[in-house]
Predicted model as a PDB file, atoms N, CA, C, CB and O in Angstrom, pLDDT in the B-factor column:
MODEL        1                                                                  
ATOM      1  N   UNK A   1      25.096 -26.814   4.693  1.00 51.00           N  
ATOM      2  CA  UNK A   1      23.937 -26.001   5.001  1.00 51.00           C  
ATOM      3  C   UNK A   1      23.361 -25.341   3.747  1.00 51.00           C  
ATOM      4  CB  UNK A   1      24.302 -24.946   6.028  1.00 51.00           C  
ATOM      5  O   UNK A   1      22.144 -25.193   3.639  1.00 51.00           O  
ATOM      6  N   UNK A   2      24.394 -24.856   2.595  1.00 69.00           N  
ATOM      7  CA  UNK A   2      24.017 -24.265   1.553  1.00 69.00           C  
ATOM      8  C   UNK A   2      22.775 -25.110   0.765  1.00 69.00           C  
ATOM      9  CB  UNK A   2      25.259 -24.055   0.774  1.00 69.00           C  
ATOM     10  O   UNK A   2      21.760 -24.628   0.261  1.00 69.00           O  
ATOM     11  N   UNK A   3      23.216 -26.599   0.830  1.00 74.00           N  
ATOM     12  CA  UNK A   3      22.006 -27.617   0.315  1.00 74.00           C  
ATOM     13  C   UNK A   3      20.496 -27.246   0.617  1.00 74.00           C  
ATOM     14  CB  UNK A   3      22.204 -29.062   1.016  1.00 74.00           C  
ATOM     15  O   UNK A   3      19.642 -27.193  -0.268  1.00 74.00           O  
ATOM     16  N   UNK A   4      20.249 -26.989   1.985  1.00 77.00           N  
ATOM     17  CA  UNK A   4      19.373 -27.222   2.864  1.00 77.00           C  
ATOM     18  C   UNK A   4      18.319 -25.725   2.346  1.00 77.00           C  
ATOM     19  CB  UNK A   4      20.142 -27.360   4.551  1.00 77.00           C  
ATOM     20  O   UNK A   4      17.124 -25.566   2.096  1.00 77.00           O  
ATOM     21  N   UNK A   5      19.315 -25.000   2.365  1.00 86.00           N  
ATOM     22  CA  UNK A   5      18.634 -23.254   2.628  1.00 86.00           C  
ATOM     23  C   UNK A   5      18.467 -23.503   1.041  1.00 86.00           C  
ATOM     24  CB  UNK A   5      19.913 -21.472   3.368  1.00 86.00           C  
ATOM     25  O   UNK A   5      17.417 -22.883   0.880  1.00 86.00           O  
ATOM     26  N   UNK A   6      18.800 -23.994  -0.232  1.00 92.00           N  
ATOM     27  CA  UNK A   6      18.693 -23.988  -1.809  1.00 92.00           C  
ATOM     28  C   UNK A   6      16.968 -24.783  -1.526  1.00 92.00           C  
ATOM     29  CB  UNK A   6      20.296 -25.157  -2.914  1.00 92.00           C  
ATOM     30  O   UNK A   6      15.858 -24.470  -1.956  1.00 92.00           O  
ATOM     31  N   UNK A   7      17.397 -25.816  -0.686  1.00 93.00           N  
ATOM     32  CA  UNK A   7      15.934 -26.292  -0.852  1.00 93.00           C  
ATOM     33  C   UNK A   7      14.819 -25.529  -0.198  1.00 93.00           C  
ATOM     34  CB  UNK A   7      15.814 -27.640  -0.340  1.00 93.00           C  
ATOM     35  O   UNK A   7      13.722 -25.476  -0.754  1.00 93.00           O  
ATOM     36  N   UNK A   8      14.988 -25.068   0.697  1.00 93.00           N  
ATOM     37  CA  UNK A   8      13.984 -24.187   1.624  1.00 93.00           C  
ATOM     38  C   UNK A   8      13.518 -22.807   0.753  1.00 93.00           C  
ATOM     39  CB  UNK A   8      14.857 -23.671   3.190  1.00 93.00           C  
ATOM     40  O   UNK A   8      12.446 -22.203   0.786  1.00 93.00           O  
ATOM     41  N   UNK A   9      14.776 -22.540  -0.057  1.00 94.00           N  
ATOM     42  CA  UNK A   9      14.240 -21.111  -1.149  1.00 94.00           C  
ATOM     43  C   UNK A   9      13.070 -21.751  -2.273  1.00 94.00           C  
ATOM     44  CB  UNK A   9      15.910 -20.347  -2.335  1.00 94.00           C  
ATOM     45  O   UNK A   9      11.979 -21.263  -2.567  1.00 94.00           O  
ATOM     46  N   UNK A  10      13.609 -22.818  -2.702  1.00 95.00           N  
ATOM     47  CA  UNK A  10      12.659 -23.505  -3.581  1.00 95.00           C  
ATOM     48  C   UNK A  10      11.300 -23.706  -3.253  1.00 95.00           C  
ATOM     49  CB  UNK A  10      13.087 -24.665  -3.825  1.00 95.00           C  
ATOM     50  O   UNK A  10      10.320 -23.728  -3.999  1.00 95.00           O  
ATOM     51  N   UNK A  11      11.367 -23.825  -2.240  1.00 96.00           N  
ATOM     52  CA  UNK A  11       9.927 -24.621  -1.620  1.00 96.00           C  
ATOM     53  C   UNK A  11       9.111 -22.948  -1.903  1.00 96.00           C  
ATOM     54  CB  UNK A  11      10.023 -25.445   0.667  1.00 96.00           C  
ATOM     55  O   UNK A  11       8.405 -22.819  -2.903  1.00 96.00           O  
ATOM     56  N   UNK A  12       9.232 -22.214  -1.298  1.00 96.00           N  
ATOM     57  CA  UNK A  12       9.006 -21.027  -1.090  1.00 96.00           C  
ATOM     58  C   UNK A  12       8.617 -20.362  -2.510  1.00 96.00           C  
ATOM     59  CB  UNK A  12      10.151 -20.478  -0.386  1.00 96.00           C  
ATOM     60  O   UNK A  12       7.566 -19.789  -2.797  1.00 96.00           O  
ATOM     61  N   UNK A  13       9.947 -20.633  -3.463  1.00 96.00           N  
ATOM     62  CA  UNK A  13       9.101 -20.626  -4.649  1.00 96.00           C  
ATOM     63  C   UNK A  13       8.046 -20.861  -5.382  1.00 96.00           C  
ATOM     64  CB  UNK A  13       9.357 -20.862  -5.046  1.00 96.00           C  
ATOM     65  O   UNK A  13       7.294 -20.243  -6.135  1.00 96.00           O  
ATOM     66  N   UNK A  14       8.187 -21.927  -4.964  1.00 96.00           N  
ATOM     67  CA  UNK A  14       7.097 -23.150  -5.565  1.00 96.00           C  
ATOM     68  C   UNK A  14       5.536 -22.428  -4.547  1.00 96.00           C  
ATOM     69  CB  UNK A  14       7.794 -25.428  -4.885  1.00 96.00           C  
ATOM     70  O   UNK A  14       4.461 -21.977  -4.943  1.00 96.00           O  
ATOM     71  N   UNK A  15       5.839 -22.530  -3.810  1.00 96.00           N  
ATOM     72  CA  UNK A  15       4.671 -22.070  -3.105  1.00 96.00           C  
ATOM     73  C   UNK A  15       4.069 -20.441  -3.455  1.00 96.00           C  
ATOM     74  CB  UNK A  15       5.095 -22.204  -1.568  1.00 96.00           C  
ATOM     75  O   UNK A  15       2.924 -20.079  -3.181  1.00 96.00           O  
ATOM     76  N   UNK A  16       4.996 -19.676  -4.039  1.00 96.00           N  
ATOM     77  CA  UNK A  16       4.617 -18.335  -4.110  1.00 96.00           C  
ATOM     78  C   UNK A  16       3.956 -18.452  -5.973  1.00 96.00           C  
ATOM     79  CB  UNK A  16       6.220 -17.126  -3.686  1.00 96.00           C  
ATOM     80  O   UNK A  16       3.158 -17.710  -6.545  1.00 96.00           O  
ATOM     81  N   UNK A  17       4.660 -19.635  -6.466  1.00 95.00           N  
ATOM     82  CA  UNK A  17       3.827 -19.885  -7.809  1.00 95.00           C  
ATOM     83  C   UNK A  17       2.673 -20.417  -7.726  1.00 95.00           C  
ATOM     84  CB  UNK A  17       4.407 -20.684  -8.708  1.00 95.00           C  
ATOM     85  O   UNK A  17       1.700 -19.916  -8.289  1.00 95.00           O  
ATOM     86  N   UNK A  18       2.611 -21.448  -7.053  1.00 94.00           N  
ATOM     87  CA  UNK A  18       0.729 -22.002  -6.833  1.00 94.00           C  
ATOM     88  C   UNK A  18      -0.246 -20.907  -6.354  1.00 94.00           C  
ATOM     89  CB  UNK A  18       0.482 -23.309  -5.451  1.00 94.00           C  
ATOM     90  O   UNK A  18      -1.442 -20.835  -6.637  1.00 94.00           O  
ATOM     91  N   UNK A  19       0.363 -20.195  -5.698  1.00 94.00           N  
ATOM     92  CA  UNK A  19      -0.815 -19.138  -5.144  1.00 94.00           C  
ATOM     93  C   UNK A  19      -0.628 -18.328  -6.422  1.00 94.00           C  
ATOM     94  CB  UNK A  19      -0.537 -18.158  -3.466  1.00 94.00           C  
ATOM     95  O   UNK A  19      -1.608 -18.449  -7.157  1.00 94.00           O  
ATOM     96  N   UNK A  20       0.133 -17.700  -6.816  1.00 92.00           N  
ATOM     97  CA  UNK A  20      -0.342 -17.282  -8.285  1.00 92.00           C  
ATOM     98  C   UNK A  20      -0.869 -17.560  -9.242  1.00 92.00           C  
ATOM     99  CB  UNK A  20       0.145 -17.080  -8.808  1.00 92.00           C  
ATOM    100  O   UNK A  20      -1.496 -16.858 -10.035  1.00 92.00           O  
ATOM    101  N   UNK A  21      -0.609 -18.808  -9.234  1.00 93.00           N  
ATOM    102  CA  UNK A  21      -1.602 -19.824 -10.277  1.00 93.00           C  
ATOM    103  C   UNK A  21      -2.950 -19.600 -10.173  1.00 93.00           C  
ATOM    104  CB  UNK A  21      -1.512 -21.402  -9.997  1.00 93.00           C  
ATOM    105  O   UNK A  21      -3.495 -19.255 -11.221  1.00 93.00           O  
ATOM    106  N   UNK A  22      -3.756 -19.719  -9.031  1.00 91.00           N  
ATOM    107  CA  UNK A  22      -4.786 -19.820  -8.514  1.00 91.00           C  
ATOM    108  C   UNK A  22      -5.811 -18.386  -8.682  1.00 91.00           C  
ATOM    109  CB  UNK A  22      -4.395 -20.244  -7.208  1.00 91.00           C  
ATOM    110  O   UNK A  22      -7.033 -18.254  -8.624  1.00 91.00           O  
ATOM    111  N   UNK A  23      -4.564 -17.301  -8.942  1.00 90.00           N  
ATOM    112  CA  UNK A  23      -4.980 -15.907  -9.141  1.00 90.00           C  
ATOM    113  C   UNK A  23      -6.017 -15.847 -10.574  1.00 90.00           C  
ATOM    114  CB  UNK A  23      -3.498 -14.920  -9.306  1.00 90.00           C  
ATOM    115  O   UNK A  23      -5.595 -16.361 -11.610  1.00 90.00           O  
ATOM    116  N   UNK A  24      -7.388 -15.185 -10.543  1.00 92.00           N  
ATOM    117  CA  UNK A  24      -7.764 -14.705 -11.584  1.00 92.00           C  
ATOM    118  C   UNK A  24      -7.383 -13.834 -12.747  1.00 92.00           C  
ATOM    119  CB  UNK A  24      -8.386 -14.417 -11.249  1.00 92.00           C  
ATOM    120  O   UNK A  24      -7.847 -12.791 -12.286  1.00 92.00           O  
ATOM    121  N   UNK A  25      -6.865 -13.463 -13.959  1.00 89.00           N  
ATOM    122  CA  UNK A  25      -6.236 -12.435 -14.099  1.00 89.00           C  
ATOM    123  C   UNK A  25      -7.202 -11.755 -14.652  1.00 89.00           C  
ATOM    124  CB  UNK A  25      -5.082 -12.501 -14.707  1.00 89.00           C  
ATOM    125  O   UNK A  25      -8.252 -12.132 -15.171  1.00 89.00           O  
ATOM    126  N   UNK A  26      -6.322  -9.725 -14.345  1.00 92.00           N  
ATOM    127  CA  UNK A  26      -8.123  -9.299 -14.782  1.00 92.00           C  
ATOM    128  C   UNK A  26      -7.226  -8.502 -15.758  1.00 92.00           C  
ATOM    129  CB  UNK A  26      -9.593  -8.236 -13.444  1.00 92.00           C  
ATOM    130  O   UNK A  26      -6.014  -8.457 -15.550  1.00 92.00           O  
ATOM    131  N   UNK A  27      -7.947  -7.690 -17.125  1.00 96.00           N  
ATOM    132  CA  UNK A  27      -7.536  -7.297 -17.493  1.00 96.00           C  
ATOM    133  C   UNK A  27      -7.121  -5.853 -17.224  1.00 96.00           C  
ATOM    134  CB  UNK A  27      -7.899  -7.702 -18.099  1.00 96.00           C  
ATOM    135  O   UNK A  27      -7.821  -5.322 -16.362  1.00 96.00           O  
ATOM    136  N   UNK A  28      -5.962  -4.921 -17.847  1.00 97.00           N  
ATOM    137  CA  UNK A  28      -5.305  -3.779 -17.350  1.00 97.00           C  
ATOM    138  C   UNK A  28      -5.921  -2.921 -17.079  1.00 97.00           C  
ATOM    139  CB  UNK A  28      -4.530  -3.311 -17.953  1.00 97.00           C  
ATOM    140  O   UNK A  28      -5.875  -2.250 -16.048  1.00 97.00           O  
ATOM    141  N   UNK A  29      -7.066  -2.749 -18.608  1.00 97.00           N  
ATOM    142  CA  UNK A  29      -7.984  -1.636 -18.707  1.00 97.00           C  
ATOM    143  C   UNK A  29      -9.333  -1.783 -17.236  1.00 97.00           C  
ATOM    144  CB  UNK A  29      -8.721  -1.788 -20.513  1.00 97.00           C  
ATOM    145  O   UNK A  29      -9.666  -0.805 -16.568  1.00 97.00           O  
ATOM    146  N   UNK A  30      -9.784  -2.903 -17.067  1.00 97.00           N  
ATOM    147  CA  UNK A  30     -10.408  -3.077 -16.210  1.00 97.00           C  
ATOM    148  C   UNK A  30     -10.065  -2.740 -14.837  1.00 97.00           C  
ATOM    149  CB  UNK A  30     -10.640  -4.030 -16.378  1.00 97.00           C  
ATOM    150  O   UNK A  30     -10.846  -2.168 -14.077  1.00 97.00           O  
ATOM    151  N   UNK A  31      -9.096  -3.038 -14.585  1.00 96.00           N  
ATOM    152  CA  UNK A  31      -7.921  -2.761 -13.227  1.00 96.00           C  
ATOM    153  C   UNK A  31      -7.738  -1.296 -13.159  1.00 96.00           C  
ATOM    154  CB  UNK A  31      -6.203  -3.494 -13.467  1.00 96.00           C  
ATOM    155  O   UNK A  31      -7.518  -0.823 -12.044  1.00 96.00           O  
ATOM    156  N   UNK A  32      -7.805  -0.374 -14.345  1.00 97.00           N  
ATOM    157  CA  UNK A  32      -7.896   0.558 -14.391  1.00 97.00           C  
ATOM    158  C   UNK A  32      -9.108   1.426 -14.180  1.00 97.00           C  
ATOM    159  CB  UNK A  32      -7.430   0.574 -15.143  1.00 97.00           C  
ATOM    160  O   UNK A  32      -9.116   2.515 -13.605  1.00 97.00           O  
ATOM    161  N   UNK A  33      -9.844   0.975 -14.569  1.00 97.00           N  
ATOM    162  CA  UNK A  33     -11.336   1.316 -14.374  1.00 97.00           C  
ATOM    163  C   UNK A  33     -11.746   1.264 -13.409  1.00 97.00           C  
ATOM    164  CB  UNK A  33     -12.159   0.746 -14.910  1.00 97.00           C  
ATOM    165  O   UNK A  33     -12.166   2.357 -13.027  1.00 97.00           O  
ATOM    166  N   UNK A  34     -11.891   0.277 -12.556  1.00 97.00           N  
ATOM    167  CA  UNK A  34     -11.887   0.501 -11.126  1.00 97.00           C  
ATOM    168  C   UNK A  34     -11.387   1.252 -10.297  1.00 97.00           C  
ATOM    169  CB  UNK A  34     -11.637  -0.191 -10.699  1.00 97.00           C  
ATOM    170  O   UNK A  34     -11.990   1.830  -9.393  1.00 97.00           O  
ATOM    171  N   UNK A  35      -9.824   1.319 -10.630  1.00 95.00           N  
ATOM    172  CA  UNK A  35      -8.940   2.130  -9.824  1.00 95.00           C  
ATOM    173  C   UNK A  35      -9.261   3.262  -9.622  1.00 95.00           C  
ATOM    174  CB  UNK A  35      -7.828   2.233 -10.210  1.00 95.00           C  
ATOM    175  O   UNK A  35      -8.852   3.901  -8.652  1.00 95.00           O  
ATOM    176  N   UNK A  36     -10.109   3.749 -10.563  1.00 95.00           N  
ATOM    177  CA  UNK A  36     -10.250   5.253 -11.335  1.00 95.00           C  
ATOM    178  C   UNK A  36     -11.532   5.385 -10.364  1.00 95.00           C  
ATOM    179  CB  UNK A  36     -10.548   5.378 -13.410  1.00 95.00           C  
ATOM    180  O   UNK A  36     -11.545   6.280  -9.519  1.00 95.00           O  
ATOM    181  N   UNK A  37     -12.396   4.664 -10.467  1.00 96.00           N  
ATOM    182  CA  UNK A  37     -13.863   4.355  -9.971  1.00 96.00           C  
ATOM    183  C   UNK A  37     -13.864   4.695  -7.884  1.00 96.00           C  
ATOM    184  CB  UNK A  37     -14.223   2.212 -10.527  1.00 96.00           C  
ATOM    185  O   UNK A  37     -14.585   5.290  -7.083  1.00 96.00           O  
ATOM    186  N   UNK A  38     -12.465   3.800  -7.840  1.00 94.00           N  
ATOM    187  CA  UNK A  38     -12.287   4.161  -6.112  1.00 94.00           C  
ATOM    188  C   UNK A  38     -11.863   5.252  -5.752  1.00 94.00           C  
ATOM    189  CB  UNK A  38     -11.393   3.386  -5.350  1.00 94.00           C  
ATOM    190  O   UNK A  38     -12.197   5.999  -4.832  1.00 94.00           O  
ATOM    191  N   UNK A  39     -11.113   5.313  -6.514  1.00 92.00           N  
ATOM    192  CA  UNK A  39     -10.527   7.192  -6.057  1.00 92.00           C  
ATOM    193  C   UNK A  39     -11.393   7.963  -6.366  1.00 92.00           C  
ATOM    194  CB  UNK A  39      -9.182   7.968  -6.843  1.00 92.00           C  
ATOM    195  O   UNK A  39     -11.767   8.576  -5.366  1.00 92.00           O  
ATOM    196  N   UNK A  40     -12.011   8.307  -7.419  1.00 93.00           N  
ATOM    197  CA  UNK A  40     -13.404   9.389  -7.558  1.00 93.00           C  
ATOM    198  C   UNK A  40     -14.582   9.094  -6.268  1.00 93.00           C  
ATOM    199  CB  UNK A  40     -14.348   9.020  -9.316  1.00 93.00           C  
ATOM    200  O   UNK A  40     -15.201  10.073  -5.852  1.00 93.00           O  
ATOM    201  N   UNK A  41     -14.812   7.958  -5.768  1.00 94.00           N  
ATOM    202  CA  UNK A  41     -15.944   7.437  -4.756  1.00 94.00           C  
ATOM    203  C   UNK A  41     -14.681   8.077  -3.320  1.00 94.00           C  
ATOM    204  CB  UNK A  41     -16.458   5.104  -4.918  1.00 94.00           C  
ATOM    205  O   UNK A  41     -15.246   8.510  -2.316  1.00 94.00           O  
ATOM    206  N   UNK A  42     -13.347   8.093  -3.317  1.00 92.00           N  
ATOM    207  CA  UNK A  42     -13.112   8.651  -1.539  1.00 92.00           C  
ATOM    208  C   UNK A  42     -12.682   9.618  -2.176  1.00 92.00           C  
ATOM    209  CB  UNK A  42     -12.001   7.912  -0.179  1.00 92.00           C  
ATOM    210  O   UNK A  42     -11.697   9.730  -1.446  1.00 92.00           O  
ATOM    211  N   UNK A  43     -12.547  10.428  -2.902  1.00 90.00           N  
ATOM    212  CA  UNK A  43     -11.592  11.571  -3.027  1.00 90.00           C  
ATOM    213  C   UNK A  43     -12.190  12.669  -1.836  1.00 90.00           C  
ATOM    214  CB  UNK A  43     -11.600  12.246  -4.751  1.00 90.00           C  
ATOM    215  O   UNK A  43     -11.783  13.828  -1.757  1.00 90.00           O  
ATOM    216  N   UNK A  44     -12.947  12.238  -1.176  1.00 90.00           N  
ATOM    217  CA  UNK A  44     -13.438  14.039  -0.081  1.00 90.00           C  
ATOM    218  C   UNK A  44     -13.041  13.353   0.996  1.00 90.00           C  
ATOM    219  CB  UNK A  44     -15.500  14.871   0.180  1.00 90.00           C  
ATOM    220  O   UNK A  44     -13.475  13.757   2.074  1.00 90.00           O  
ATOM    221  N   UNK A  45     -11.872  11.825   0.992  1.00 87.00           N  
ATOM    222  CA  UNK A  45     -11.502  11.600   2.092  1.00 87.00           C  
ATOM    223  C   UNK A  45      -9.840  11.444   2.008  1.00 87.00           C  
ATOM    224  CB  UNK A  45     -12.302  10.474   2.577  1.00 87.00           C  
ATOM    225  O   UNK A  45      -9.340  10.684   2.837  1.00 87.00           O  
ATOM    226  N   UNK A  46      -8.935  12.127   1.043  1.00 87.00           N  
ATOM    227  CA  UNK A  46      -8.413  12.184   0.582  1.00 87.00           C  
ATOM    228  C   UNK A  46      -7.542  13.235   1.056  1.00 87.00           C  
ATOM    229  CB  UNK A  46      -8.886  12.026  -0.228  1.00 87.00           C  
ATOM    230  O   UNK A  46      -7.512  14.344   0.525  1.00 87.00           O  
ATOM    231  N   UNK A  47      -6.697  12.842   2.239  1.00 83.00           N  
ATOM    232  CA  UNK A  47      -5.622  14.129   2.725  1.00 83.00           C  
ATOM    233  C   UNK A  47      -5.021  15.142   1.503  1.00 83.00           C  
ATOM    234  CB  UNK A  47      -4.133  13.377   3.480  1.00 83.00           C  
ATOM    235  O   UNK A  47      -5.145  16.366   1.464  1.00 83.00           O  
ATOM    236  N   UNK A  48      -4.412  14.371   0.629  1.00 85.00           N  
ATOM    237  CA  UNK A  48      -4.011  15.115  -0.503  1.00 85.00           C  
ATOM    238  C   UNK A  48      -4.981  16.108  -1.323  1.00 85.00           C  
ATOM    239  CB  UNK A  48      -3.558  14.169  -1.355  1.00 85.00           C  
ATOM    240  O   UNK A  48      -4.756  17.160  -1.922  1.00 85.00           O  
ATOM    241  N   UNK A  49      -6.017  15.439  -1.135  1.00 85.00           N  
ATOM    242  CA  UNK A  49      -6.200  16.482  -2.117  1.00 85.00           C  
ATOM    243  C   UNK A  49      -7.358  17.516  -1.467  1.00 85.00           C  
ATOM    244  CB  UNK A  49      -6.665  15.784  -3.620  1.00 85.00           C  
ATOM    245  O   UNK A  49      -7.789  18.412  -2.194  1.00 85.00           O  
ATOM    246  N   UNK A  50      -7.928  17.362   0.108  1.00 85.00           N  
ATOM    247  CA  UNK A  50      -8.483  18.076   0.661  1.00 85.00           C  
ATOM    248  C   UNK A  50      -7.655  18.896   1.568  1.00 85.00           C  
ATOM    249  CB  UNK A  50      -9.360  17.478   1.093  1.00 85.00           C  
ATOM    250  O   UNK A  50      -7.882  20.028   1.994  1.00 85.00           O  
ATOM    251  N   UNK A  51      -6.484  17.980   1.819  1.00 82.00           N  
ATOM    252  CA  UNK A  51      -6.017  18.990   2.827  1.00 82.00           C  
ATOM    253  C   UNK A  51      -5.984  18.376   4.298  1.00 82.00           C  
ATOM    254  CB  UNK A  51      -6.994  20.276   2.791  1.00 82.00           C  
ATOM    255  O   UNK A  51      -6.893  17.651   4.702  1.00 82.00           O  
ATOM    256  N   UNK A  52      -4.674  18.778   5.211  1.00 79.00           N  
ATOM    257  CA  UNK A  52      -4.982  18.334   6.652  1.00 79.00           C  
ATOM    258  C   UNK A  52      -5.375  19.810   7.333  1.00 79.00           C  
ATOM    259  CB  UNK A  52      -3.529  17.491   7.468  1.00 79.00           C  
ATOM    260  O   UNK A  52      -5.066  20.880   6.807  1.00 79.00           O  
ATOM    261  N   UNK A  53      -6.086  19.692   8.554  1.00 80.00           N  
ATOM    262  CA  UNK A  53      -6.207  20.798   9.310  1.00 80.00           C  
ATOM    263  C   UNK A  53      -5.272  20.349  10.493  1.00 80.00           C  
ATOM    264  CB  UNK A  53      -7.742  21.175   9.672  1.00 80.00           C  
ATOM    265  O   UNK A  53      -4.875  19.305  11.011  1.00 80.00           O  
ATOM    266  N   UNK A  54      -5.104  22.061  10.672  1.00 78.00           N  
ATOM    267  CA  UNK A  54      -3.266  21.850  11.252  1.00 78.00           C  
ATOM    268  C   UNK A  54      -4.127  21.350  12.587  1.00 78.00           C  
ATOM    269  CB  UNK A  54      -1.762  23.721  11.500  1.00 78.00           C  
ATOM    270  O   UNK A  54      -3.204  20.713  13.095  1.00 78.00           O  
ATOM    271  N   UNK A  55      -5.149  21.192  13.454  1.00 78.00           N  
ATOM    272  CA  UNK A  55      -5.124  20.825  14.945  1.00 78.00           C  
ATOM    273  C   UNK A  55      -5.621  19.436  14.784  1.00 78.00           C  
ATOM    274  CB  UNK A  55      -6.083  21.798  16.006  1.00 78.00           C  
ATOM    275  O   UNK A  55      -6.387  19.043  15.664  1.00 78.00           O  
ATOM    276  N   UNK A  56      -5.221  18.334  13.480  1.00 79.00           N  
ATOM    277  CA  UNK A  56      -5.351  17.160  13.427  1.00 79.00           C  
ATOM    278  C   UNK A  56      -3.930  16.537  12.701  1.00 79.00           C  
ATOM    279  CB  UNK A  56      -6.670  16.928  12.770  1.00 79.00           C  
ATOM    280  O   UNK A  56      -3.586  15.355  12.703  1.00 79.00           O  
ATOM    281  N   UNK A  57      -3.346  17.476  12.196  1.00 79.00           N  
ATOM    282  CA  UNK A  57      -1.890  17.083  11.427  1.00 79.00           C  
ATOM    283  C   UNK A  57      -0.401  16.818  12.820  1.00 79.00           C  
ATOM    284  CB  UNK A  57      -1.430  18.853  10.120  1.00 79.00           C  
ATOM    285  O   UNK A  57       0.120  17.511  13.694  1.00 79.00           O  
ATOM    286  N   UNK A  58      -0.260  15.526  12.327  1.00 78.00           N  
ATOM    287  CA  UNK A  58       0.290  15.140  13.309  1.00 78.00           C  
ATOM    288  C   UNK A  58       1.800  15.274  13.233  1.00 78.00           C  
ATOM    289  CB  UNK A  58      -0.155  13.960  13.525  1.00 78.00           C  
ATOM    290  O   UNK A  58       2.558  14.943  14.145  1.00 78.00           O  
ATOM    291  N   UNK A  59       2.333  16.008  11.564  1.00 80.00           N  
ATOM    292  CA  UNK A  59       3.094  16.408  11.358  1.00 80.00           C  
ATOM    293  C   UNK A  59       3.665  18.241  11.555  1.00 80.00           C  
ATOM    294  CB  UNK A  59       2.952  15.799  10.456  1.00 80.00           C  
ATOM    295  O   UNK A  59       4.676  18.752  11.072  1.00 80.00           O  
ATOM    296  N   UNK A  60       2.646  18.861  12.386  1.00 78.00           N  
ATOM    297  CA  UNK A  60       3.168  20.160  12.096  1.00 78.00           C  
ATOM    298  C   UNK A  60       4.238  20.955  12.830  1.00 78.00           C  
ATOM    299  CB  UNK A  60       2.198  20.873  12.103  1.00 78.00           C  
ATOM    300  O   UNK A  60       4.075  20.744  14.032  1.00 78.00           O  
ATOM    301  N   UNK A  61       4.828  21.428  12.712  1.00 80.00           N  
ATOM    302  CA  UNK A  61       6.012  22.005  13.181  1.00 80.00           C  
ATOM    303  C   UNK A  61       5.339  22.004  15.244  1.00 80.00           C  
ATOM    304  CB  UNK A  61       6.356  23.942  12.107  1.00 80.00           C  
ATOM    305  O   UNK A  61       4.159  22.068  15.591  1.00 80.00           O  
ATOM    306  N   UNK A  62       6.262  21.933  15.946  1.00 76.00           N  
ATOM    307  CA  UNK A  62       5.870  21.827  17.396  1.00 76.00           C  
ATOM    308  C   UNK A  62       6.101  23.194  17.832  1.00 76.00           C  
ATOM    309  CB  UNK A  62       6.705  20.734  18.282  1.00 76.00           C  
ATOM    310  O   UNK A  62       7.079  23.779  17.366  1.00 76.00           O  
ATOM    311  N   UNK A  63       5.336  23.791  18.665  1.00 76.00           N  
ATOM    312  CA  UNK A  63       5.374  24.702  19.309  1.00 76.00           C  
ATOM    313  C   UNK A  63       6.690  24.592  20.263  1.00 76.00           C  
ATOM    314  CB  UNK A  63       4.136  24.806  19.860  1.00 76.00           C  
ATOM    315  O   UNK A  63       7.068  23.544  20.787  1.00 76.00           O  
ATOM    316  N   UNK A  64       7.260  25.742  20.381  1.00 76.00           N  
ATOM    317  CA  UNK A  64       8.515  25.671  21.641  1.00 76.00           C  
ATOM    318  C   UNK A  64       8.356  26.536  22.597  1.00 76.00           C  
ATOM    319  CB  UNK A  64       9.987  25.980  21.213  1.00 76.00           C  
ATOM    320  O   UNK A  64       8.521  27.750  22.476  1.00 76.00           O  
ATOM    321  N   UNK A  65       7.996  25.898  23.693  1.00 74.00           N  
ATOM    322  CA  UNK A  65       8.120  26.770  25.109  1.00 74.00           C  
ATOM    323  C   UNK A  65       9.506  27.062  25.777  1.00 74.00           C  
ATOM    324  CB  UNK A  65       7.342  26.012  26.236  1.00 74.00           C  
ATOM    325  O   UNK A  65      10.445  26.347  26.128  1.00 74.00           O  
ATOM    326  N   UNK A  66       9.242  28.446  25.809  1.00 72.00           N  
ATOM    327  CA  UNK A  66      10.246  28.886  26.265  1.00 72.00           C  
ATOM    328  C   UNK A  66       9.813  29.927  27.549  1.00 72.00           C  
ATOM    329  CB  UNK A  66      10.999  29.439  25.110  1.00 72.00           C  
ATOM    330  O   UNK A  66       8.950  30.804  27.522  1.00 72.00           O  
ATOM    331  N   UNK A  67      10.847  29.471  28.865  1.00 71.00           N  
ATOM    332  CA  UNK A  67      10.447  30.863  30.031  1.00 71.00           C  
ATOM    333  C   UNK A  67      11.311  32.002  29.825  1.00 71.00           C  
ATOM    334  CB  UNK A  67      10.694  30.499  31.771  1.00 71.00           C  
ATOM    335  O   UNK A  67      12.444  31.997  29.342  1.00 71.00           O  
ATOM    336  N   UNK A  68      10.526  33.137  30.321  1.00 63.00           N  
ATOM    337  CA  UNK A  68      11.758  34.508  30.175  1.00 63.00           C  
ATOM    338  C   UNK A  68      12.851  34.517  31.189  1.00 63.00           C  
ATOM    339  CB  UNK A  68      11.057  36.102  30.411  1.00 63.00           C  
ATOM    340  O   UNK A  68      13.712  35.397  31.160  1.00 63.00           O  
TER     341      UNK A  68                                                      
ENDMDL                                                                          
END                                                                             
């Protein structure tokens, strides 16, 4: 079986290299520039750095009911 699964990893290889092949490459600074470009264009949509409001934060501490 070890034969079988050596060839099946290969293939997989091979296949995860052609699609890379096929990739444009862009350069770092450019990749950067953009990056920079998208985050300045959503930053007012940006939990971090605007902020959640607690009656949409789906993380906030839960209220506990309790009877007397």
């Amino acid at each position: 079986m070890s034969g079988f699964s050596s060839v099946t990893a290969m293939k997989k290889v091979v296949q995860q290299l052609r699609l890379e092949a096929g990739l444009n490459p862009v350069k770092v600074s450019q990749a950067a520039a953009d990056l920079k470009q998208f985050c300045l264009q959503n930053d007012q949509h940006d939990p971090l750095l605007t902020g959640v409001s607690s009656s949409t934060n789906p993380f906030r501490p839960q209220k506990v009911c309790s009877f007397l």
